[in-house]
C-alpha positions as CSV (number, residue, x, y, z in Angstrom):
1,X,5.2,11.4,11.4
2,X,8.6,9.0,11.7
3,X,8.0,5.8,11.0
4,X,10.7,3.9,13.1
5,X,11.6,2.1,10.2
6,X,16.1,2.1,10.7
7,X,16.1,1.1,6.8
8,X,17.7,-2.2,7.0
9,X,15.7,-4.3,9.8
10,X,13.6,-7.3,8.1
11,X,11.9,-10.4,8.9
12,X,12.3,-12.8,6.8
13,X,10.0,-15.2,7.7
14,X,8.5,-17.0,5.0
15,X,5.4,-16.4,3.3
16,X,3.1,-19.5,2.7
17,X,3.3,-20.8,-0.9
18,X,2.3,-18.7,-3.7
19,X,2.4,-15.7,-1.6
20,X,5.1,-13.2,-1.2
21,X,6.3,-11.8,1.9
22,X,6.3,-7.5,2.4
23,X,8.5,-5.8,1.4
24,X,11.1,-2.9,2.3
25,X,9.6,-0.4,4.8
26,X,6.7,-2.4,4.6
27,X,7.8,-5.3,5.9
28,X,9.1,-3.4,9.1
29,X,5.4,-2.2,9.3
30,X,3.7,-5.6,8.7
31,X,5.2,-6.7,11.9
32,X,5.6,-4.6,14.1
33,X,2.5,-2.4,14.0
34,X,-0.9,-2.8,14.3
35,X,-3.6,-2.2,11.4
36,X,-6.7,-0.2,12.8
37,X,-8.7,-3.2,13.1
38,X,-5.7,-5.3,14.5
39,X,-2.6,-7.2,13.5
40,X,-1.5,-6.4,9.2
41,X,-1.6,-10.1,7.9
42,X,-5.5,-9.9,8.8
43,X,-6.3,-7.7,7.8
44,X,-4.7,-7.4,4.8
45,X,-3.1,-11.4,4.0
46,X,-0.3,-11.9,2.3
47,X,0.8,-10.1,-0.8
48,X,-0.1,-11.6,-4.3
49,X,3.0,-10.3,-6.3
50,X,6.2,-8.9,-5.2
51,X,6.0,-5.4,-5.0
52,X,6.1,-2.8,-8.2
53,X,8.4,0.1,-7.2
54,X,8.2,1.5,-10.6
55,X,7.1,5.2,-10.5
56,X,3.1,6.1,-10.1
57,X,1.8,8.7,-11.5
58,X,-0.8,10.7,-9.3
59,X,-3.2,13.5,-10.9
60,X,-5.5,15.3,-8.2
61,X,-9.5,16.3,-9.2
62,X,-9.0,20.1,-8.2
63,X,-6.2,21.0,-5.5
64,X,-3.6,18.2,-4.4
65,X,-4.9,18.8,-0.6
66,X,-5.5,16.0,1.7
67,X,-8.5,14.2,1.0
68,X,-8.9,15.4,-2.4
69,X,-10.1,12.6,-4.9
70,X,-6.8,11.6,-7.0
71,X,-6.2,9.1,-9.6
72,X,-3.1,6.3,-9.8
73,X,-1.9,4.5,-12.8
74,X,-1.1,1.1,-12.2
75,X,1.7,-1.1,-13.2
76,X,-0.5,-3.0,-15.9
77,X,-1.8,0.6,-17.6
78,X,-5.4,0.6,-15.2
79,X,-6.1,3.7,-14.0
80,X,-8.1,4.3,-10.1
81,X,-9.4,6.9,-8.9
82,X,-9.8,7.5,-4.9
83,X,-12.4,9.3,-3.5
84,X,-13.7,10.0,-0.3
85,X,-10.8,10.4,2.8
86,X,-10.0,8.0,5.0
87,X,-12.8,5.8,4.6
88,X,-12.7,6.3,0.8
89,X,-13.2,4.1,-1.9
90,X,-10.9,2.9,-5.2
91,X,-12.7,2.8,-8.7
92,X,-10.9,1.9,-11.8
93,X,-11.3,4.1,-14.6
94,X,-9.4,2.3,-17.3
């Protein structure tokens, strides 16, 4: 599904100190969509870092088919694994 995103439009409004304001597509998304449960911040908050857009690595348990558990590195060498759909859970591994 499109996103809407046009690939340049941002708010820049300014996170509250300490925090970091979204980022990229995400920041498009933050504001003008809804989470399931209601509006992004929150839900979610503000972001703790800037965002990592160095490259993931993903490795599916079986076949890479939606809902399929799957595990992520992380920037800092952890490793998650995600189980369970949309209502799944993360579990670091290393």
């Amino acid at each position: 599904a499109a996103n809407n995103w046009d690939g340049a439009t941002i708010n820049n409004s300014p996170a509250p100190s300490g925090l970091f304001m979204p980022q990229g597509a995400i920041n498009w998304l933050y504001y003008n969509t809804l989470a399931p449960i209601g509006g992004w911040n929150g839900t979610l908050g503000w972001a703790t870092a800037d965002a990592n857009t160095s490259n993931r690595i993903f490795q599916w348990e079986g076949s890479a088919s939606l809902g399929s558990p799957f595990y992520i590195d992380a920037p800092t060498g952890a490793v998650y694994r995600f189980s369970g759909g949309d209502l799944g859970t993360w579990a670091r591994v290393r």
